[in-house]
N, C-alpha and C positions, 0 to 999 in steps of 0.2 A: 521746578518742573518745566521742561522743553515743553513746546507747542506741539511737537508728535506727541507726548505723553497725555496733554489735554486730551489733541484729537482722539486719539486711540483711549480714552477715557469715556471719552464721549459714544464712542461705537459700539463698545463694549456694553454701555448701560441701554443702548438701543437694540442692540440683541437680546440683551436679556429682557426688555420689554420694563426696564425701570427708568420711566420718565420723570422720576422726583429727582435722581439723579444727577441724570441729563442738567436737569434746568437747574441744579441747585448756585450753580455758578453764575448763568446767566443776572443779565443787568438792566434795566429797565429800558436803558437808552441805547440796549442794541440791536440792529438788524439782521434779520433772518434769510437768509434767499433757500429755501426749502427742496431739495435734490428735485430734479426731474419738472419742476413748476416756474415760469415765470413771474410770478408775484411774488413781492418783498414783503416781509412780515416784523412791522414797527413794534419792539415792547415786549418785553415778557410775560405779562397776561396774554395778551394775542399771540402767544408763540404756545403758550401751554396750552390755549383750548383749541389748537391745529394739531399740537402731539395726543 
């Protein structure tokens, strides 16, 4: 899978408002930087309770 496939994997699941999705790939040790926010978001527990 290309990294546009991710990306556009990712947008897709965020349109349709399916956030299990989204996150089922994420990893615990990775960073967030969340559109339009200057705060960094460490961990995917703390990413899921921001989505």
């Amino acid at each position: 899978m290309t990294l546009t496939e991710i990306v556009q994997r990712g947008w897709d699941s965020v349109a349709a408002g399916d956030m299990d999705t989204l996150v089922a790939e994420y990893t615990e040790d990775m960073i967030f930087i969340m559109p339009g926010q200057t705060d960094l978001i460490e961990g995917i527990s703390k990413a899921k309770k921001k989505l």
